[in-house]
N, C-alpha and C positions, 0 to 999 in steps of 0.2 A: 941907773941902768946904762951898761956898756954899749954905745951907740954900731950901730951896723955900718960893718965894712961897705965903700961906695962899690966895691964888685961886685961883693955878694947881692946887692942890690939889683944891680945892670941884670945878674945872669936870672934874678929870680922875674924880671919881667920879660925878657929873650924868652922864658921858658911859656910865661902866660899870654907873649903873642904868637907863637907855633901854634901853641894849644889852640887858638883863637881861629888860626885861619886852617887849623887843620879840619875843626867841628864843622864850621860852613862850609868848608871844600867837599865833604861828605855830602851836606844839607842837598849841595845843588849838582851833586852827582846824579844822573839818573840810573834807578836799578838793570843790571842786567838780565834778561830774562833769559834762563837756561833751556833750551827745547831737546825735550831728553830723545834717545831713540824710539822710545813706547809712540812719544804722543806723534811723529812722524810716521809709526807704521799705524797707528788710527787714523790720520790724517787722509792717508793715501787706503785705508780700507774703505773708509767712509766714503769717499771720493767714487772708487771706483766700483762698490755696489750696488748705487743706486744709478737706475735707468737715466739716458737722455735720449734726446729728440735726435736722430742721425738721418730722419728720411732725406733730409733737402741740402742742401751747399752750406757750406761754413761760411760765415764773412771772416776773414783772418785778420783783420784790420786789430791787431792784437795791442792793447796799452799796456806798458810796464809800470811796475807801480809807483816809482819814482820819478820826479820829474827833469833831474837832470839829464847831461847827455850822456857822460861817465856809465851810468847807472842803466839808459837805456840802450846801450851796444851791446850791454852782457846779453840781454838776453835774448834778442836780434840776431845775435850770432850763435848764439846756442841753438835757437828756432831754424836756422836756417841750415847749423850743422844735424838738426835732426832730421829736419828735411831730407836733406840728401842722404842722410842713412836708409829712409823710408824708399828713397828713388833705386838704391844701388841694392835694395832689397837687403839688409844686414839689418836682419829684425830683431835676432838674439840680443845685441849691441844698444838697438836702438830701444827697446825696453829696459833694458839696464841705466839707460843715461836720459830716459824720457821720465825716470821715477826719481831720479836728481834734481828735473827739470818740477817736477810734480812738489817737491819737498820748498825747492824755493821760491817759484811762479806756480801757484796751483791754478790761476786763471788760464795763463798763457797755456799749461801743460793740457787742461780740460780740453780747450778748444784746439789747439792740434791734434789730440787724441782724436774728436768728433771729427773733422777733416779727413784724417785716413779710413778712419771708420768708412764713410760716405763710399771713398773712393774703392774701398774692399769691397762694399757692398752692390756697390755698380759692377765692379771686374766680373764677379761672380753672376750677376747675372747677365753677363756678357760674357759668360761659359769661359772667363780666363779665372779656371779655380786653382790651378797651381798655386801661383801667386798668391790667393787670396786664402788658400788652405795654408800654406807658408806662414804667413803675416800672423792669423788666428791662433795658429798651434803656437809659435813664438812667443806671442804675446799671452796666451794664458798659461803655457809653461812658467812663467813670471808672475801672472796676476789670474790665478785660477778661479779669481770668482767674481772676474767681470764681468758684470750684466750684459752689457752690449755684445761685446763677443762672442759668448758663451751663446747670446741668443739668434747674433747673425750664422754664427755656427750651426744651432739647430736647426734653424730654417731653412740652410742650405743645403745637409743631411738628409732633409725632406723631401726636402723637392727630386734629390739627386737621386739618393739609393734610397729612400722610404724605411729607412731607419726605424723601429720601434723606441730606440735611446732616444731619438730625437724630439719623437713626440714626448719620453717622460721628461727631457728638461727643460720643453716649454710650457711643460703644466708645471713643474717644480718651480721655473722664476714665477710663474705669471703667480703662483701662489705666496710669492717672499714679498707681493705688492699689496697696499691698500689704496682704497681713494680712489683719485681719477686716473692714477698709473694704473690702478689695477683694471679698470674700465678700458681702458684704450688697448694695454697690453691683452687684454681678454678677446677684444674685438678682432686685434691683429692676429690672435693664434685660430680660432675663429675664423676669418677668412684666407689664411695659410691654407689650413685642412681644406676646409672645402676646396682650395682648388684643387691640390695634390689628387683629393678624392675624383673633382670632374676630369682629369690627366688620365688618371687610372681606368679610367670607366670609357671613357673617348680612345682609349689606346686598347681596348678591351682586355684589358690585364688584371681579367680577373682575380687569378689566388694572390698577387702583390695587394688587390682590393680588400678583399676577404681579410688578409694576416692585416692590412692597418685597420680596419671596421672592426674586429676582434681584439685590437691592440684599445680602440679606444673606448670600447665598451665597456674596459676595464677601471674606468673613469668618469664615464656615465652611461651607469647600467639600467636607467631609465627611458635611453634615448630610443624608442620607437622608429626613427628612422633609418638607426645604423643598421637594428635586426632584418629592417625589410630590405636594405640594398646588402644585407649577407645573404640572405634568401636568394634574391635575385640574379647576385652574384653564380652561389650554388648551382641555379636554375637554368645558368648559361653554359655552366660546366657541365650539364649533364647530370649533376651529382645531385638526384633528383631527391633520395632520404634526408640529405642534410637541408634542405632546401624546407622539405618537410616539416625538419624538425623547429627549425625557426618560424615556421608560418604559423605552426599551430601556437603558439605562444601569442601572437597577435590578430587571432581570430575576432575578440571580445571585442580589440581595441576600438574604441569610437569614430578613430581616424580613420586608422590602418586595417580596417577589419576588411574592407572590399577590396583593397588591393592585395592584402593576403588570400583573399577566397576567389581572385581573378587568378592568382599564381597558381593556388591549388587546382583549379580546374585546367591550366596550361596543361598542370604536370598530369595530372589524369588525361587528360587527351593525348600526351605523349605515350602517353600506358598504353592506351587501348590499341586493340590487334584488328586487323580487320576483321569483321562481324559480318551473317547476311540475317536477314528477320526477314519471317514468313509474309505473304502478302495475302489477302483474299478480296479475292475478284469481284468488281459490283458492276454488272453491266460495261463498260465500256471503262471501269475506274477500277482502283484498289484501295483496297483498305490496310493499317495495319494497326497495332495498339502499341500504348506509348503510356506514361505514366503522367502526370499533369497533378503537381501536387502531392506526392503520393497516392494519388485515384487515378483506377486503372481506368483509361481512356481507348475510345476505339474515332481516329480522323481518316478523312479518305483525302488520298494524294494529289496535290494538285500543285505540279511547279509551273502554272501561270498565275500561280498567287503571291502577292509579296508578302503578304502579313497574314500566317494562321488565323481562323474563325474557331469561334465558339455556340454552339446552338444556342439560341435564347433558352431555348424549354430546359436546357442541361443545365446551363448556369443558376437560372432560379431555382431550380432544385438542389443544387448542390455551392450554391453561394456561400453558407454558412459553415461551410467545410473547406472552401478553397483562402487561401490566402492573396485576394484579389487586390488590388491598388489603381482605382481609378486616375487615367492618365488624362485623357479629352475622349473631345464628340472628334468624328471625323467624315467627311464624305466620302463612300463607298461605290463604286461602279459594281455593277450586279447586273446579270440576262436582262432582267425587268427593268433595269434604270437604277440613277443612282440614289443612292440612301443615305440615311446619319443615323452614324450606327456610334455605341461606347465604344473605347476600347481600354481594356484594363491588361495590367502587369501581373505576370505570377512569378511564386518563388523558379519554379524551373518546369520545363517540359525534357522526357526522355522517351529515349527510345533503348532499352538494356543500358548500357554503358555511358550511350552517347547523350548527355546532357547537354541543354544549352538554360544558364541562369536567367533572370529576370526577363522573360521573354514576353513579347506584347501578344494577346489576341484582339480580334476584334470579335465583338458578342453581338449578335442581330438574329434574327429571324431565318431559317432557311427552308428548301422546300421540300412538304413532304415526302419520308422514307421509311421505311419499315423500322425502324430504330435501330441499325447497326451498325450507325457512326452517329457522334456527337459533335462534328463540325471539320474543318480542313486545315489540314497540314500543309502551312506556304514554302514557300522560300528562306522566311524569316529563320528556319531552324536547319532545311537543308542546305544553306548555304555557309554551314558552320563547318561542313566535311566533304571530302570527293564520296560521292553517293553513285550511284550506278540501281537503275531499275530496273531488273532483267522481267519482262514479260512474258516471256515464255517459260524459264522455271519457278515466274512469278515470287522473289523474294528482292528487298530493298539490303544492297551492297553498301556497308560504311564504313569508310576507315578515318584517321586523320587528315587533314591536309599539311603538305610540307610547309 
């Protein structure tokens, strides 16, 4: 065998040490990892959908992730150029170069974010909205479905011009939450409304009332309270059918049935015209009749009583037919001395029109009469109306009181 050239030799190991150090130069390369533009716009979706805490001050005491010095000026000075973008109000600019800022510090970027956040949300409620309607509309022209924004935004819509929109996008986020965000952000919209609603109602504004308590009905059509503060509302406006129309709906309720049936008697008093009812003469008194349960009743008039009587001999008799409700014993001053007498509650006493509900008698013994009244008419029910008792054409005058 023809022995090998000594070049050919040399070149054939030149080629197996390349080889050698090119395979481990590889080995201890570290890969580079590509970060496509998808996983950046997830990045900063993810980021900026989900709620944070903005009620209180930011600490800015911000750490870069690097610990050289090199490394920590960039972003120091980026931080500090966005600052002042925030200060000179150039908010278009400052969103555009705050999601550069978000791509390569998403730490640093978050918590600048919450920083302005805070301070927009103070401006605002220190009635400087310009500013703060600026900053919002900017920022979510760029990131239209940032929580915080989108929410400091509704809330401000609320409070300002009682927006219907505004209440739907804070049921819309509060509903994009679970957990204990959903808990807190539920608490907070929660007591948003309520106060908007004590504003409205302390400003007597009513139909601004009305259109939000109809606005949120529509979102819970269970709530028994909102029905009776549109009633209520109604009831101020004069707008006495609509007012109506809402009460009777909550008549049954177990809550709200007595302050429905206290409105409806408002409104019925606002009805009534003024009225006169006949009187008849008893000696030195008058009598007239009135209704007491629906049982026609005949009391004789006496306004130096403060609490209506009932005759004992009437009541036993007709006990089992009244809808009576023992209240107490009470001591009684009487011609004879005082006495302890019951006194129970009835559905209502009237007189035509003029009703007065759950109204007290007191039931005792009185003295005898030929039987053509069954006890006294106090004060307790005429001092529900301006009354007038003309004695001479002998009829009792009632109208409303203003």
């Amino acid at each position: 065998m023809r022995p090998l050239h000594p070049i050919v030799v040399l070149l054939a190991l030149s080629l197996l040490v390349n080889l050698f150090f090119f395979v481990t130069s590889q080995e201890k390369t570290p890969a580079v990892v590509q970060t496509s533009n998808k996983d950046t716009h997830n990045q900063i979706v993810n980021e900026l959908t989900r709620p944070t805490v903005i009620d209180s001050p930011i600490n800015t005491g911000l750490k870069p992730a690097s610990k050289q010095a090199s490394a920590q000026q960039r972003p120091s000075l980026k931080l500090k150029h966005l600052q002042r973008l925030f200060e000179l109000n150039q908010f278009d600019r400052l969103a555009v170069e705050w999601e550069t800022l978000l791509a390569d510090y998403p730490d640093q970027a978050i918590q600048l974010k919450k920083q302005w956040l805070v301070e927009v949300k103070q401006g605002l409620q220190a009635k400087e909205v310009d500013r703060g309607l600026l900053f919002l509309n900017a920022w979510l022209s760029r990131f239209a479905n940032d929580f915080d924004a989108r929410w400091i935004k509704a809330t401000d819509l609320l409070r300002r011009e009682n927006t219907t929109n505004a209440v739907d996008t804070m049921f819309n986020l509060v509903d994009q939450l679970s957990g204990i965000e959903h808990e807190i952000y539920s608490h907070q919209k929660k007591t948003i409304i309520e106060a908007q609603l004590a504003t409205l109602k302390s400003n007597s504004d009513w139909t601004s009332l009305i259109k939000l308590l109809e606005h949120l009905l529509w979102y819970q059509p269970s709530n028994q309270l909102y029905a009776m503060e549109i009633a209520s509302a109604y009831f101020q406006l004069g707008q006495y059918q609509q007012s109506i129309f809402r009460l009777e709906s909550l008549i049954n309720d177990a809550y709200y049935g007595k302050r429905a049936q206290a409105l409806l008697d408002k409104i019925d008093h606002q009805n009534l015209a003024k009225a006169s009812f006949p009187l008849v003469k008893q000696s030195a008194h008058y009598l007239i009749e009135g209704q007491l349960d629906n049982h026609q009743i005949t009391l004789l008039i006496d306004t130096g009583a403060s609490i209506s009587v009932l005759s004992k001999w009437f009541f036993e008799q007709k006990s089992s037919q009244l809808d009576a409700e023992f209240i107490r014993h009470a001591a009684i001053d009487t011609a004879g001395g005082r006495v302890e007498a019951p006194i129970y509650r009835f559905e209502y006493f009237a007189i035509g029109e003029y009703r007065v509900r759950d109204i007290e008698f007191v039931v005792m013994a009185l003295s005898k009469n030929d039987g053509s009244s069954q006890g006294l008419l106090g004060m307790n029910f005429l001092k529900h109306f301006a009354f007038n008792l003309n004695q001479d054409k002998q009829y009792l005058m009632l109208e409303p009181r203003d």
